[in-house]
C-alpha positions as CSV (number, residue, x, y, z in Angstrom):
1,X,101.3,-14.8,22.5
2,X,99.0,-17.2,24.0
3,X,95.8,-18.4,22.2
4,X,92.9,-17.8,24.0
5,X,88.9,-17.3,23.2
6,X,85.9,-17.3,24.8
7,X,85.3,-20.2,27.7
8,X,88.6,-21.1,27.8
9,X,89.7,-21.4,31.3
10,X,93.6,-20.0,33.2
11,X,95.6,-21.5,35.4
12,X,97.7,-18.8,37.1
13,X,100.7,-19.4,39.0
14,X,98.8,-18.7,41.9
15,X,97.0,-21.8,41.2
16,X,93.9,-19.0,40.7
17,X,91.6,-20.4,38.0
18,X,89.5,-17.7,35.3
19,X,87.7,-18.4,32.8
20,X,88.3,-16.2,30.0
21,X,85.3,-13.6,28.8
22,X,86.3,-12.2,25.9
23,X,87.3,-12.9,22.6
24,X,90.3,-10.6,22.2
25,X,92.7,-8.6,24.9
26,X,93.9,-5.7,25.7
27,X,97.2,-5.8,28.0
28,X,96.1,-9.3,29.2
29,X,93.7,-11.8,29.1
30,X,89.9,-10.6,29.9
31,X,88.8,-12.7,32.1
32,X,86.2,-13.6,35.3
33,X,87.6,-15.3,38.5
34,X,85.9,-18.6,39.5
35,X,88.3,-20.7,41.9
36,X,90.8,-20.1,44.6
37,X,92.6,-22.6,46.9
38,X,91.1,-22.0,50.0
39,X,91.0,-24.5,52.9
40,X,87.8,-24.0,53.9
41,X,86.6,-24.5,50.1
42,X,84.0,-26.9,49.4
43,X,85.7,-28.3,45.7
44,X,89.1,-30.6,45.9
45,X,91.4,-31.0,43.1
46,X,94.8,-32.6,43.8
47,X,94.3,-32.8,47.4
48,X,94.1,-29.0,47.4
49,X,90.4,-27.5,48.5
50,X,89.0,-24.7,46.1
51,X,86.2,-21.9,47.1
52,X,84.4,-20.8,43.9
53,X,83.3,-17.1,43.5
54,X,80.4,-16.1,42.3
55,X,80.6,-12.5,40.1
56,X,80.1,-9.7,43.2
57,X,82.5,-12.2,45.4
58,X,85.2,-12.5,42.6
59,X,85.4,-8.9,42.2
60,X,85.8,-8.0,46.0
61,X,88.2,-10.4,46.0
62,X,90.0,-9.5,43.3
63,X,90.0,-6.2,44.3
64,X,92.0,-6.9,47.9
65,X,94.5,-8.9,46.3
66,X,95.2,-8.0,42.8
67,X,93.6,-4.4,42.7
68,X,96.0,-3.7,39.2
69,X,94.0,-6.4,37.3
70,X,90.1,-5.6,38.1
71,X,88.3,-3.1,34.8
72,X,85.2,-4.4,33.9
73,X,86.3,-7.6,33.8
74,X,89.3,-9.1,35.4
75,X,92.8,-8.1,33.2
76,X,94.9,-11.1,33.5
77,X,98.6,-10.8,32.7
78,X,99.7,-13.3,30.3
79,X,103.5,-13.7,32.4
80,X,100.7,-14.8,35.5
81,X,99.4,-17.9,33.1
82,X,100.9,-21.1,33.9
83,X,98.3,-22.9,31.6
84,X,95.0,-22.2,29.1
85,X,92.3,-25.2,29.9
86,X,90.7,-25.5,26.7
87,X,87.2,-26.8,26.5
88,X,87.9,-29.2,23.5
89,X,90.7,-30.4,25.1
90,X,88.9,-32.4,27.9
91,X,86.1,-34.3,25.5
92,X,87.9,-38.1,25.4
93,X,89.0,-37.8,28.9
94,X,84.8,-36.9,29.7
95,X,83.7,-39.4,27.4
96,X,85.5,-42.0,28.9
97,X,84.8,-40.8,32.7
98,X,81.1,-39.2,32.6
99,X,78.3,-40.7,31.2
100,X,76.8,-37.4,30.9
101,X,78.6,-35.9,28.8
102,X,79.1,-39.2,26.7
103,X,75.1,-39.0,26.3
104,X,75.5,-35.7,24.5
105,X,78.8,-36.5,22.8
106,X,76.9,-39.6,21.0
107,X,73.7,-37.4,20.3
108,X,76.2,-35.2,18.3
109,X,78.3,-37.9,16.8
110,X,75.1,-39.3,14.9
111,X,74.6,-35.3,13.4
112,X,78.3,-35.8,12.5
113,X,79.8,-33.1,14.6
114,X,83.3,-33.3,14.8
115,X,84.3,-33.8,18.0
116,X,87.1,-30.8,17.4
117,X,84.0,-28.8,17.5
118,X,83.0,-29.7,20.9
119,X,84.0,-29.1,24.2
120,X,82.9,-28.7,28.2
121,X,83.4,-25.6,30.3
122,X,82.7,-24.5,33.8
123,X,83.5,-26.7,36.5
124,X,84.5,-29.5,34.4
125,X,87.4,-28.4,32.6
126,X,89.1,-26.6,35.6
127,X,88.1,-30.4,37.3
128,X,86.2,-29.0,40.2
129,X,82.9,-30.3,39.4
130,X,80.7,-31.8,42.3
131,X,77.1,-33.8,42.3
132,X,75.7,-30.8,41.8
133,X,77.3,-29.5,39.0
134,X,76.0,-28.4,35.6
135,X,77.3,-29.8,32.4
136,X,78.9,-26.5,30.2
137,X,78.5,-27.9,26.8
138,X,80.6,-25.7,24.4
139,X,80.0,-26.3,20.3
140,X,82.2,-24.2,18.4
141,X,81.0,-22.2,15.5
142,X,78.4,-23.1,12.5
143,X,77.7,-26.8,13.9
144,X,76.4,-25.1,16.9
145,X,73.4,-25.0,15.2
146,X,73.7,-28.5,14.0
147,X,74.0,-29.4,17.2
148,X,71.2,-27.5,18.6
149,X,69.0,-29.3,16.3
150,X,70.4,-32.8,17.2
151,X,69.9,-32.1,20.7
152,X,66.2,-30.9,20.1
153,X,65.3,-33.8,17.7
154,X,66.9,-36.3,20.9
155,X,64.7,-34.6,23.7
156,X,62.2,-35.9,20.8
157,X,62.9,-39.6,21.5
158,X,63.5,-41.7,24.2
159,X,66.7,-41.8,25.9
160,X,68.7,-39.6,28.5
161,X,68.7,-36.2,26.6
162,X,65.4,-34.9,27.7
163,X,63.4,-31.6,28.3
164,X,63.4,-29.4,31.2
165,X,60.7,-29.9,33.6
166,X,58.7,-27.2,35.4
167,X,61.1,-27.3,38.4
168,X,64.3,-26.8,36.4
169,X,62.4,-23.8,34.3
170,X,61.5,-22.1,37.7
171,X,64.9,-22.4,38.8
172,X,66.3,-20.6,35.8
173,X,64.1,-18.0,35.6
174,X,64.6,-17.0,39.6
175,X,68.2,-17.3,38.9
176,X,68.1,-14.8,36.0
177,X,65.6,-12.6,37.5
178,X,64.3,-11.2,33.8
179,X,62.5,-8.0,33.6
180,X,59.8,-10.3,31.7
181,X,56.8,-12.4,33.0
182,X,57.7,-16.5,33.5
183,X,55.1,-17.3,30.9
184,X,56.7,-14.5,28.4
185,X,60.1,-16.1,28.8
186,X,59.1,-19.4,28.6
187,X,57.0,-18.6,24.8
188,X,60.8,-17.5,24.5
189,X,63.0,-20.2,25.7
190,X,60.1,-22.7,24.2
191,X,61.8,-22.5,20.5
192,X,65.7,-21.7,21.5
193,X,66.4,-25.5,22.1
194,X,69.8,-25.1,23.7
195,X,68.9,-26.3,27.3
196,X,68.3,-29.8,28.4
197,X,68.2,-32.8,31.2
198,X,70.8,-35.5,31.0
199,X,70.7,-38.2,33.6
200,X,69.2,-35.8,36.2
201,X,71.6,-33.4,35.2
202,X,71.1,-29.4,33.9
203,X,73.4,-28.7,30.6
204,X,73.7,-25.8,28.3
205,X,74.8,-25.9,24.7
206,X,77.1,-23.1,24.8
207,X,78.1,-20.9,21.6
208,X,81.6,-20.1,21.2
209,X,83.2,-18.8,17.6
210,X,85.3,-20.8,15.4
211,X,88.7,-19.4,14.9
212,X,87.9,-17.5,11.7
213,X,84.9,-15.9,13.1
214,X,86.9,-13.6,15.2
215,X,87.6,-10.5,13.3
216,X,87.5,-7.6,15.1
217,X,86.9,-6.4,19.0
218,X,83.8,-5.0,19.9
219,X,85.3,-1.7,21.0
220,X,83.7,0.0,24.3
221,X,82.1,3.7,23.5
222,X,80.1,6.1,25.7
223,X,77.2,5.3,27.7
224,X,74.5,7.9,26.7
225,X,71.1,7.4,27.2
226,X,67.9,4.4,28.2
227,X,66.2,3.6,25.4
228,X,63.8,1.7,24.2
229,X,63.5,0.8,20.5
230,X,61.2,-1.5,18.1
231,X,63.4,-2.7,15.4
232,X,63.8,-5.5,12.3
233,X,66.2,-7.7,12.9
234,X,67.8,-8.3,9.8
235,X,70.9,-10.4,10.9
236,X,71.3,-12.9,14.1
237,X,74.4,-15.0,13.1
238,X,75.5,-14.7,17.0
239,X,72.5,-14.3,18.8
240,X,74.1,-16.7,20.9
241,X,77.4,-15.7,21.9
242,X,78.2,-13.7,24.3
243,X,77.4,-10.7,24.2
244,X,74.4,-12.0,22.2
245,X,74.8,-9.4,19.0
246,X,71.5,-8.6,17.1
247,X,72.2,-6.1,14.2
248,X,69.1,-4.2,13.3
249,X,67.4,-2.0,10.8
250,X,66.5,1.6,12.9
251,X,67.0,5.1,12.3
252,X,69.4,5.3,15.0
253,X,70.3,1.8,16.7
254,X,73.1,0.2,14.3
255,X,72.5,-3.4,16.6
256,X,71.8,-4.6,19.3
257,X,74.0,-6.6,22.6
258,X,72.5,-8.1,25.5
259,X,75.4,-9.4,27.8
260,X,72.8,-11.3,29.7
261,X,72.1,-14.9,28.8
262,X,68.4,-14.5,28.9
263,X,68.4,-12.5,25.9
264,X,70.4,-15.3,23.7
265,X,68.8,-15.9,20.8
266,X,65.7,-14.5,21.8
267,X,64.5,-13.0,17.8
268,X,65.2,-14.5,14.4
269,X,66.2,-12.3,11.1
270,X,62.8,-10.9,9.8
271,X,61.4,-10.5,13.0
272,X,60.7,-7.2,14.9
273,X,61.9,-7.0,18.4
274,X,61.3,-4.5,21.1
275,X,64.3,-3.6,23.2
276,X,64.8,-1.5,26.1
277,X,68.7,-0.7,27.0
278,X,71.5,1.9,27.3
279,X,72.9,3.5,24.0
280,X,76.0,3.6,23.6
281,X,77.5,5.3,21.1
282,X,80.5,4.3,19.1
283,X,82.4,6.6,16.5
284,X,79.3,7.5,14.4
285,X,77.7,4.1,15.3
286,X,74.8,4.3,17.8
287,X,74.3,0.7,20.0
288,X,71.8,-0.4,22.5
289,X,73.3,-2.4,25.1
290,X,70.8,-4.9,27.3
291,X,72.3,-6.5,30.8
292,X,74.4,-3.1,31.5
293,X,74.6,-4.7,35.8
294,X,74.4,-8.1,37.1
295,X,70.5,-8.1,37.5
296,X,69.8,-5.5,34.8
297,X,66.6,-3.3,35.9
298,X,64.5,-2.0,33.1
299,X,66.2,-4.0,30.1
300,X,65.1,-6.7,28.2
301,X,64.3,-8.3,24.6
302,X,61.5,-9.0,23.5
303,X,60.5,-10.6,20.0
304,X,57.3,-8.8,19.0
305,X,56.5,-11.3,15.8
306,X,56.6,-14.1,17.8
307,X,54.8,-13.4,21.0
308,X,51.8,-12.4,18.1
309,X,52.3,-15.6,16.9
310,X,52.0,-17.8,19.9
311,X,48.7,-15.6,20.5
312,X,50.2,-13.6,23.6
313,X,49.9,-10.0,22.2
């Protein structure tokens, strides 16, 4: 059985590329269609042209030429894989090619992250990236906090790791369209520290487990109810990942998932959140899932304790 985990990406022998979504599978790989050879496609790799999809596009795609494979996500059969592109994989061939992506790679070198622990997703590692092109900084595991520090101290300093400007802020809130107001999500995103500027250049310091995090699959119950909750939460080990998991002391709500990246690592344990979702319920387990759609209406995170703090409630 292949290997796979989260970011990784597929090569199928369609020459279709996916990057992986899940953790764990079912009877294939879960997985979300980025790139198809396409002649018209704006991306080259090998002399052939690529067309990337965005989520809606991938699935209407997917669903006129491999019907059988679309669920929630896109059910990839492992006999269809002619490779796994591996995020770790690619860091000495980036290092030596993109100054980029050296610049963060020598930020994390002096915290002493091994470089086993890093890696670069997205357009990158299926080699499709352009001028425009974010940088999809994976660290894998604990040191993702390590490095989430090292990157905040060097936005600190001068050099070519800096802070987001007002622009690059605007862009990501219109992108992510969040049921909260700019100045709310920016208190928010002011203390997370996994964003930055490099050379010009976007990046993301991505979460992704280590191998012996990965215990069990978050099984899929049924969708009951909206609710919205105030809660304490009491463990936020992978507020980052995705789904972001918050588990939370309430009567009812066991924890909490947001499958919308705005919501990453949006409380810290001891804090009380409010959170408005979908309950779904699990065995006897009760959850409340935030980002049910694309552009989730009505759902959102919001850390009560620390908007007090910061003097905005």
């Amino acid at each position: 059985m292949l290997k796979t985990r989260l970011r990784d990406f597929l090569l199928t022998k369609d020459d279709w590329l996916f990057a992986v979504s899940d953790y764990f599978r079912t009877d294939g790989i879960r997985a979300t269609l980025r790139y198809v050879p396409d002649e018209t496609g704006e991306r080259e790799l090998n002399g052939v042209r690529y067309k990337k999809y965005d989520f809606g596009p991938a699935f209407e795609f997917m669903k006129k030429n491999r019907p059988e494979w679309v669920r929630d996500v896109h059910v990839v059969p492992e006999s269809e894989v002619e490779k796994v592109l591996r995020p770790s994989d690619i860091i000495p061939e980036l290092i030596n090619s993109d100054s980029r992506v050296r610049a963060i790679v020598k930020v994390l070198d002096m915290a002493e992250i091994p470089r086993t622990s890093m890696g670069v997703t997205g357009s990158m590692l299926a080699g499709l990236q352009n001028e425009s092109s974010d940088v999809d900084f994976v660290v894998y595991g604990p040191m993702w906090f390590r490095a989430r520090d090292a990157i905040t101290a060097a936005k600190q300093q001068e050099g070519p790791v800096e802070e987001l400007d007002e622009d690059m802020w605007q862009r990501i809130y219109r992108k992510r369209i969040p049921e909260i107001s700019f100045d709310e999500f920016m208190l928010h995103e002011s203390r997370k520290g996994n964003r930055g500027m490099v050379e010009g250049t976007y990046f993301d310091l991505l979460f992704v487990r280590e191998w012996d995090q990965i215990k069990e699959p978050l099984l899929r119950g049924k969708d009951t109810v909206k609710m919205k909750i105030e809660a304490e939460v009491i463990n936020a080990d992978f507020a980052f990942d995705s789904p972001s998991y918050y588990k939370v002391e309430h009567e009812e709500i066991d924890h909490v998932l947001s499958y919308t990246h705005t919501y990453a690592g949006q409380a810290l344990p001891g804090e009380i959140i409010e959170a408005r979702g979908v309950v779904e319920e699990v065995g006897d387990i009760k959850r409340l899932v935030v980002g049910t759609s694309r552009e989730p209406k009505g759902e959102w995170i919001r850390s009560l304790t620390w908007l007090e703090k910061c003097g905005y409630i």
